[in-house]
C-alpha positions as CSV (number, residue, x, y, z in Angstrom):
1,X,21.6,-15.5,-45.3
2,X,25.1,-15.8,-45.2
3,X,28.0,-15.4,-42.8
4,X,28.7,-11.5,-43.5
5,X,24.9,-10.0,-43.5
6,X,23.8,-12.3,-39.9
7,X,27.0,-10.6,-38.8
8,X,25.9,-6.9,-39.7
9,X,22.9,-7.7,-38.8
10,X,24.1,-8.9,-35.2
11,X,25.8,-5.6,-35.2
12,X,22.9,-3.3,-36.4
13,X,20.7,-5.0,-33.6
14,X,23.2,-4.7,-31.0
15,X,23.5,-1.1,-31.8
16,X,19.9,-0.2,-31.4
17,X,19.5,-2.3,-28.4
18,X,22.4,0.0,-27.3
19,X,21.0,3.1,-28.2
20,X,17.6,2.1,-26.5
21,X,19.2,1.1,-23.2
22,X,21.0,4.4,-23.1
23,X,18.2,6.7,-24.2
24,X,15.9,4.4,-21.3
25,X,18.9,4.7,-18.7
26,X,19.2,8.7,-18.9
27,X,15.5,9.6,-19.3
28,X,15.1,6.7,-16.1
29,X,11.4,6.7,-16.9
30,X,10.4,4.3,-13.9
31,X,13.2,6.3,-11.5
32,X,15.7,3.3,-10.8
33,X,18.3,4.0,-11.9
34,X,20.7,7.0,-10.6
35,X,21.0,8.5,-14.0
36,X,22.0,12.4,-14.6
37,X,19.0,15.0,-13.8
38,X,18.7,17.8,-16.3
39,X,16.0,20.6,-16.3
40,X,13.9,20.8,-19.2
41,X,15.2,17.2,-20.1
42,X,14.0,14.2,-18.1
43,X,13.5,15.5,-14.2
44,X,9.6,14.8,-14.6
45,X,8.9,11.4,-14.8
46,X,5.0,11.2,-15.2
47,X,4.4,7.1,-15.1
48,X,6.7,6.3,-12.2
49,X,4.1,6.0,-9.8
50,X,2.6,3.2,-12.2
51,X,5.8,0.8,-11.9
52,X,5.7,0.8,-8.2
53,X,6.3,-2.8,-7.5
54,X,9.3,-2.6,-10.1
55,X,11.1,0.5,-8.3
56,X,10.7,-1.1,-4.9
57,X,11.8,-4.3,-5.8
58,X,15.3,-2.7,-6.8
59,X,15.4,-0.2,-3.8
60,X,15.4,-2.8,-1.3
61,X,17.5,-4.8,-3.3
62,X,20.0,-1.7,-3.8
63,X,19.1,0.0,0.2
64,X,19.2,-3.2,2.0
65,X,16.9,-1.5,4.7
66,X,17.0,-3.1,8.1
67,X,13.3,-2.0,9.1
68,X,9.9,-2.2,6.7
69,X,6.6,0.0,6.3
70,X,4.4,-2.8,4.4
71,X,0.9,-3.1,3.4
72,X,-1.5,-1.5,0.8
73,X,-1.5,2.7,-0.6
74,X,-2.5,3.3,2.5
75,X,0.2,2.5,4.3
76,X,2.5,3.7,0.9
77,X,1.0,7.9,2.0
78,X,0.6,7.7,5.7
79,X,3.3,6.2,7.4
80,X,6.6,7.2,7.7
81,X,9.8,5.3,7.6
82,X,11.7,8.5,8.6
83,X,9.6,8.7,12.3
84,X,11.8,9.3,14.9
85,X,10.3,5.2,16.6
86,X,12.1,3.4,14.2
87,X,15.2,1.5,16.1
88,X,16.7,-0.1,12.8
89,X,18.3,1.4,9.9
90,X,17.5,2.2,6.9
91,X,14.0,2.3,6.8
92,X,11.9,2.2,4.0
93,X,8.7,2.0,2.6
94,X,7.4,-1.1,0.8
95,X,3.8,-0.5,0.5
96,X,2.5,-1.5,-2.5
97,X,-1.3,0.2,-4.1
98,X,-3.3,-2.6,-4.1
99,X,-1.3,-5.1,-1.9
100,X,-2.9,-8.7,-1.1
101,X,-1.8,-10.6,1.7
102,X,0.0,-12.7,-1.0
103,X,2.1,-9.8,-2.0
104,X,2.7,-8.5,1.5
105,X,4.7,-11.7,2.0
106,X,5.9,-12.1,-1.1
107,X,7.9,-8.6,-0.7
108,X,8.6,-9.2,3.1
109,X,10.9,-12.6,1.9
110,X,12.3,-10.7,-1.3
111,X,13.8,-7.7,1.3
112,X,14.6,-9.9,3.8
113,X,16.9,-12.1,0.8
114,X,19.1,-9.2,0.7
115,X,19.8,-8.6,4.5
116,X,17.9,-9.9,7.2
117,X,14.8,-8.1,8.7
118,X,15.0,-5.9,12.3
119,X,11.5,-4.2,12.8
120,X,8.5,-4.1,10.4
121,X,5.3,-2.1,10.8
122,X,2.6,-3.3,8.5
123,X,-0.2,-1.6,7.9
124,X,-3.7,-4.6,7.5
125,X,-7.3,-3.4,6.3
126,X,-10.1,-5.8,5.6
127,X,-9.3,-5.3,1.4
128,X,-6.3,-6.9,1.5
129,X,-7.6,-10.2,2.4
130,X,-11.1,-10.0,-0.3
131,X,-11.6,-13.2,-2.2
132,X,-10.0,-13.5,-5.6
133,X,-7.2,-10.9,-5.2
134,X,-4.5,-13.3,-5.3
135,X,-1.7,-13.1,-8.1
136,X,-0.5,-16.1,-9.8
137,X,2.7,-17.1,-8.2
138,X,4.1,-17.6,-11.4
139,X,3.5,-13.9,-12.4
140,X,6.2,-13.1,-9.9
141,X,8.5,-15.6,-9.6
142,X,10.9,-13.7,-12.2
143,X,10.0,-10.5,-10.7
144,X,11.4,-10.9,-7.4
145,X,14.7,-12.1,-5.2
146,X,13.3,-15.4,-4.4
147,X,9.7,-17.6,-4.7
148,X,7.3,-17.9,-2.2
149,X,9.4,-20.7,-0.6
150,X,12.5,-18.4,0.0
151,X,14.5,-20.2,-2.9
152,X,16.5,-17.5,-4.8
153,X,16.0,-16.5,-8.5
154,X,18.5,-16.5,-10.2
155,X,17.0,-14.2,-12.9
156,X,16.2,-11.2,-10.4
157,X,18.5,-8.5,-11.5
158,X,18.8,-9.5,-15.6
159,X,14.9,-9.5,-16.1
160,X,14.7,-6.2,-14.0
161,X,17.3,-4.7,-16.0
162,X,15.8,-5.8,-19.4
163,X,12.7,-4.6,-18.6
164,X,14.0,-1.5,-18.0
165,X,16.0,-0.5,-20.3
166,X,14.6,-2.2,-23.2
167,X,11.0,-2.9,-23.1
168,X,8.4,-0.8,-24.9
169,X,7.1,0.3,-22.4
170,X,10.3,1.6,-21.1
171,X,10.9,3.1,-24.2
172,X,7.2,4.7,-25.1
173,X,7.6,6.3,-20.8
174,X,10.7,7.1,-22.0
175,X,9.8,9.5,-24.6
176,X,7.0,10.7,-22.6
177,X,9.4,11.8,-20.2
178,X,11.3,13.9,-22.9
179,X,7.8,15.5,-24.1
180,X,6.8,16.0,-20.4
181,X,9.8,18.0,-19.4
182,X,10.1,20.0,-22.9
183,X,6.6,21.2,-22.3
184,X,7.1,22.4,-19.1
185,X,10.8,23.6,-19.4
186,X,11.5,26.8,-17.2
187,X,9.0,26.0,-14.6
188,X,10.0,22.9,-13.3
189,X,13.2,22.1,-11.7
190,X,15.0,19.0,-10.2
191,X,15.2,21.3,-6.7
192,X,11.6,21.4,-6.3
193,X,9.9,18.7,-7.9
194,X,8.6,16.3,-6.1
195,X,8.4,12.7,-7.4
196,X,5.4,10.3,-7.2
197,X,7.6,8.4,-5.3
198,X,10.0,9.7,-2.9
199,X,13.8,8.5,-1.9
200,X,12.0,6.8,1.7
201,X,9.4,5.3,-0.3
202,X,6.6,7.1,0.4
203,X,4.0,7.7,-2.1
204,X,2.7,10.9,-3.1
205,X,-0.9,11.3,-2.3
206,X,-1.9,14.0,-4.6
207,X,-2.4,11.2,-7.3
208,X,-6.0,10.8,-6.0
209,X,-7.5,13.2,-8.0
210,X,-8.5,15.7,-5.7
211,X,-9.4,18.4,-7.7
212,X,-11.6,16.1,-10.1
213,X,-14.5,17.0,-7.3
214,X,-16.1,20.0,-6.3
215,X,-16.4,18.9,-2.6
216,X,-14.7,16.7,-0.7
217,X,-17.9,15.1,0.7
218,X,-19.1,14.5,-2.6
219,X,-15.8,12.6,-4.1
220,X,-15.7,10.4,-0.4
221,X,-19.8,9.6,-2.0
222,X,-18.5,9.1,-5.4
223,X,-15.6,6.7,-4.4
224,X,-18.2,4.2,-3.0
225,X,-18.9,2.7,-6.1
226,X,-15.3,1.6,-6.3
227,X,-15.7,-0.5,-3.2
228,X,-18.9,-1.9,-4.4
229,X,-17.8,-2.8,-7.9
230,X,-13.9,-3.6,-7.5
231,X,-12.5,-3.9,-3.3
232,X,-15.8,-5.6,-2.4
233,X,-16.9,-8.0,-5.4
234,X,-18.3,-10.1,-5.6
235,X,-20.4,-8.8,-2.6
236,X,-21.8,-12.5,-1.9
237,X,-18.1,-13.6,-1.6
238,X,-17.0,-11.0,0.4
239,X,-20.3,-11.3,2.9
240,X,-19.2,-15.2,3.6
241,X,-15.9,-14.6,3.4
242,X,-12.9,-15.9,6.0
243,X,-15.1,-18.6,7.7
244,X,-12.2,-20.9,7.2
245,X,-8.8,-20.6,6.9
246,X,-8.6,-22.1,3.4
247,X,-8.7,-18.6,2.2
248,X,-5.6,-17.5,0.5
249,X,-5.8,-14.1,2.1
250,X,-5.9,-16.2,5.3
251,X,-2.9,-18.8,4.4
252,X,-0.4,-16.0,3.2
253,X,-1.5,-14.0,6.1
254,X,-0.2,-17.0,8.4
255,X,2.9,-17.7,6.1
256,X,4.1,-14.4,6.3
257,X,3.7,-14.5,10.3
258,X,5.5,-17.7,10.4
259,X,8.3,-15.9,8.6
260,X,8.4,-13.2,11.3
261,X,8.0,-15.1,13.9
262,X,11.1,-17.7,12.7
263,X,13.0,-14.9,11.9
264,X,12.4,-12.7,15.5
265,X,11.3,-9.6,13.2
266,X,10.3,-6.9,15.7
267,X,6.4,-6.8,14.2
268,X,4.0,-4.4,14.5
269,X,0.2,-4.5,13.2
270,X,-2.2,-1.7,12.9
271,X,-5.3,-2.0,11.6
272,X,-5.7,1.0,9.1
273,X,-8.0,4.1,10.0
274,X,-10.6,4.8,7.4
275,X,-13.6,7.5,7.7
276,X,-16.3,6.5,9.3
277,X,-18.4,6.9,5.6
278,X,-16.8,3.7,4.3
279,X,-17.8,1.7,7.3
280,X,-21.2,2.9,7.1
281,X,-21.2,1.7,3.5
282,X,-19.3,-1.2,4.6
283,X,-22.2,-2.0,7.2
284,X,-25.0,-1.1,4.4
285,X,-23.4,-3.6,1.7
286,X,-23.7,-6.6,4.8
287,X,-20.8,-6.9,5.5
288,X,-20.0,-5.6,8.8
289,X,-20.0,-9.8,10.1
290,X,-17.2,-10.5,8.0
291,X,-15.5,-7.5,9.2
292,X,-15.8,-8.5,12.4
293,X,-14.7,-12.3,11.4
294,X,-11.6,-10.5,9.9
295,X,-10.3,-9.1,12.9
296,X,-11.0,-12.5,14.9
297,X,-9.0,-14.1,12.1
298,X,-5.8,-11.6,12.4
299,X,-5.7,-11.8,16.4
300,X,-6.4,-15.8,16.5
301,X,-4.1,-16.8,13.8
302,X,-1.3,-14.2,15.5
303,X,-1.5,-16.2,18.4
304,X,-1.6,-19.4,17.2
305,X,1.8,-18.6,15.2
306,X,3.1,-17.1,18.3
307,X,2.7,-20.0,20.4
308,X,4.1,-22.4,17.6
309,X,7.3,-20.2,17.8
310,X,7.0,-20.2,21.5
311,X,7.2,-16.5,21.2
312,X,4.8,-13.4,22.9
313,X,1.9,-12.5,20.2
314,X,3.4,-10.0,17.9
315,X,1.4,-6.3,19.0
316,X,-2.1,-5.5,16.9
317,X,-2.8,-2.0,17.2
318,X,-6.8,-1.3,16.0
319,X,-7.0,2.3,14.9
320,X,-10.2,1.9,13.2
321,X,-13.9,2.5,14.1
322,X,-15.4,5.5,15.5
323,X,-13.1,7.9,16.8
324,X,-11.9,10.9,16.7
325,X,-9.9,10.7,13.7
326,X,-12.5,8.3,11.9
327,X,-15.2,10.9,12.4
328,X,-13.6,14.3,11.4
329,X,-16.3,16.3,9.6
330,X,-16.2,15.9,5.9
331,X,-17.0,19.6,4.4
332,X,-19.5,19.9,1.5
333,X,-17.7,23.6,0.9
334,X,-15.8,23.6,-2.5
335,X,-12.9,21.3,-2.4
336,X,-9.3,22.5,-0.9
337,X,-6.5,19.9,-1.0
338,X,-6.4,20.5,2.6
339,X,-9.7,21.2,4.1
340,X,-9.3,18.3,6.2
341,X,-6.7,17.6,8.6
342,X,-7.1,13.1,8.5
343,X,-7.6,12.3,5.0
344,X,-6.7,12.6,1.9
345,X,-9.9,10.6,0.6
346,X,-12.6,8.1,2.3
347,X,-9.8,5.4,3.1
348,X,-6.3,7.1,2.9
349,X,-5.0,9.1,6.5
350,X,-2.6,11.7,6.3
351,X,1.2,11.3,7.7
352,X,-0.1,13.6,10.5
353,X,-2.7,10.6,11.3
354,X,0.0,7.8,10.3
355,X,3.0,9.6,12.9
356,X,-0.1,9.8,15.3
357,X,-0.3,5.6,15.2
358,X,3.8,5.3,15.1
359,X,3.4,7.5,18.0
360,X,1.3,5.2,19.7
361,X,2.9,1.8,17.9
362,X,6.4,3.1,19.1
363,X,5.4,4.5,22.5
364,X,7.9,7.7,21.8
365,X,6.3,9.4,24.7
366,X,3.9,9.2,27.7
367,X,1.6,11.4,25.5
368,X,1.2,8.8,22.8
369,X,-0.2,6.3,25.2
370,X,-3.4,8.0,26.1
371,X,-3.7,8.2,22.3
372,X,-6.6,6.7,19.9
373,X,-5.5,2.9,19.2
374,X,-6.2,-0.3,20.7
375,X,-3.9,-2.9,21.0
376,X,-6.3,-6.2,20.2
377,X,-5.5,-10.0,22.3
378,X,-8.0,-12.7,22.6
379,X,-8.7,-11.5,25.8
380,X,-9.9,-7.7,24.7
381,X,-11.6,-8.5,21.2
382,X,-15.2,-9.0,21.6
383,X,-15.4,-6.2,24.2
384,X,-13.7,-4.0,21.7
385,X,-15.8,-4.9,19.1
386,X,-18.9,-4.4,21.3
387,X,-17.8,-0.6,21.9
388,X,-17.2,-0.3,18.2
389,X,-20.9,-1.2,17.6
390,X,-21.9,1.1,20.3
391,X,-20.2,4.0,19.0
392,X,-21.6,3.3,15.5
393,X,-24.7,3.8,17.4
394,X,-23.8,7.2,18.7
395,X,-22.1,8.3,15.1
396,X,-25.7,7.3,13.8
397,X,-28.0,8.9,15.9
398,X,-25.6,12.6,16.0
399,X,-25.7,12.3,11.8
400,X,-28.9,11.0,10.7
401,X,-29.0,12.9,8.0
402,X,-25.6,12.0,6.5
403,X,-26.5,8.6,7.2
404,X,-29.8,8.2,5.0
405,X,-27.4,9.8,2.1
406,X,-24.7,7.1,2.3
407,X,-27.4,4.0,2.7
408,X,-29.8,5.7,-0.2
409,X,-25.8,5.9,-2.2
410,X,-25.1,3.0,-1.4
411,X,-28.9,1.2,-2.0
412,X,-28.4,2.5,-5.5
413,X,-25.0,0.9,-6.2
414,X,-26.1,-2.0,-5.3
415,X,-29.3,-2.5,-7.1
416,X,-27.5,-1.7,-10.6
């Protein structure tokens, strides 16, 4: 090929790549960049909520935020980095669907590369520490602003920027975006559409699929099987689970405390809130003893960190169990999206739950103290779990009925 044609060729390609960057940029199918909004034209952005991990990587890099929301989706829809608690500004939230421990501290160093960390509320449930749920390092290492040993890389910003603005997938979200919005031109408008994920952070919840059911009790049935066959497998794993610290939801647990700790990040823990259905399940998979071993594991190795940085035990707040949010009736009347005032879904709280725990996390008032919540030390734990047990007891005996339906549910799941 000679000189002239590699050189119209060059051109040719640099042209398209061109065009493709631009038509990515403006349709902004992933919402980072802060591209032009037209109605009718690209204000709908139907596979944002997909590329998370990408959009939240760049808004801390671009925010700088001086105070965290972290953990799993349910910590992305129920707490609220615009509560009036908060001391340090901007808050966001970096909760991630389907966060690991790994990926908890993975993120935590990446926003703390950009400016260092004031206050950090992390939301921890049992699922984010299962066996086997740990990325390869090396999956992330270009995806973020430094590895898992703080070092920075160097290739942050350009691989974000490649990927979106000229990947295919870009692109093919990119022209869904322009068929999305044609389709529903005159009825939606930048002014009152709401994104999958907002400006703080938060996700929108109304991605679970609520209408998909015709009760609510019946989808919180029909969502066991997920636990069974995906956040609890393998079950034999998961039942021997965290009797040593050589599990990596264990070690990056303790890394990312480390970090905190060396740091003096104002930390908060609180043990997410789910319905009292999924620890009934949880109980009639066998796995209520590594529950318990969980919780021993997040106040032990907290203190153990904390005395290594000769520092007080960073605060664990247990808002899970049997109370009064945990047991609101679940109706078996034809679904509503808001027939219940806790939950959107067996495992994910409302904000009105989630300002309910920064309430109590914060202390904003007198009120807030009396509240549900438990702050967990070495001291407290095996009393608290004792009066878990006993009100599992009581929930028992006051729904027998409901009972027998989520152990027969749940004896079927796991004899397929």
């Amino acid at each position: 090929m000679s000189r002239r044609y590699l050189i119209v060729f060059a051109a040719i390609t640099s042209l398209v790549v061109l065009a493709l960057g631009s038509f990515n940029w403006f349709m902004n199918p992933h919402g980072l960049f802060r591209s032009p909004v037209i109605d009718g034209l690209n204000v709908m952005k139907p596979k944002m909520g997909f590329y998370e991990r990408q959009l939240k990587a760049y808004q801390a890099s671009r925010l700088k935020p001086g105070a965290l929301v972290l953990g799993n989706s349910r910590s992305d829809v129920g707490l609220d980095p615009m509560h009036p608690g908060w001391s340090a500004e901007p808050a966001y939230n970096l909760g991630l669907g389907q966060a690991s421990a790994y990926t908890v501290y993975r993120y935590f160093l990446h926003a703390d590369s950009f400016r260092q960390l004031e206050q950090v509320v992390i939301g921890i449930d049992f699922e984010m520490f299962r066996p086997g749920i740990l990325e390869d390092p090396a999956d992330q290492n270009l995806a973020l602003a430094v590895d898992g040993n703080g070092k920075r890389n160097p290739n942050f910003f350009g691989l974000l920027l490649f990927q979106a603005l000229t990947s295919a997938d870009a692109f093919l979200n990119a022209v869904e975006v322009f068929q999305t919005n044609l389709k529903a031109r005159g009825t939606v408008e930048a002014d009152n559409y709401v994104p999958a994920i907002g400006v703080n952070g938060m996700m929108r919840p109304d991605s679970f699929g609520l209408s998909s059911y015709k009760t609510r009790h019946g989808m919180f049935l029909a969502s066991l099987g997920a636990f069974v066959n995906i956040w609890w497998a393998p079950l034999e794993e998961y039942r021997g689970f965290l009797r040593a610290d050589t599990e990596p939801g264990a070690i990056y647990f303790r890394k990312f405390l480390a970090a905190a700790y060396e740091r003096g990040v104002d930390l908060r823990m609180v043990i997410s809130p789910t319905h009292a259905y999924l620890n009934e399940a949880l109980a009639a998979a066998g796995l209520w003893g590594a529950m318990e071993r969980w919780k021993r594991m997040v106040v032990r190795i907290n203190e153990e960190e904390a005395a290594r940085a000769n520092s007080e035990p960073f605060p664990v707040w247990d808002f899970s169990g049997y109370n009064r949010i945990t047991t609101e009736m679940v109706p078996k009347t034809r679904n509503q999206p808001n027939d219940m005032s806790g939950y959107w879904d067996i495992s994910h709280f409302r904000k009105g739950v989630g300002d309910q725990m920064l309430d109590r996390v914060f202390a904003v008032s007198e009120e807030s103290r009396a509240g549900f919540g438990v702050l967990l030390t070495g001291v407290n734990l095996e009393d608290h779990l004792a009066s878990i047990r006993r009100k599992r007891v009581s929930y028992r005996e006051a729904n027998p009925e409901l009972v027998t339906e989520i152990e027969a549910r749940m004896q079927g799941l796991l004899t397929e």
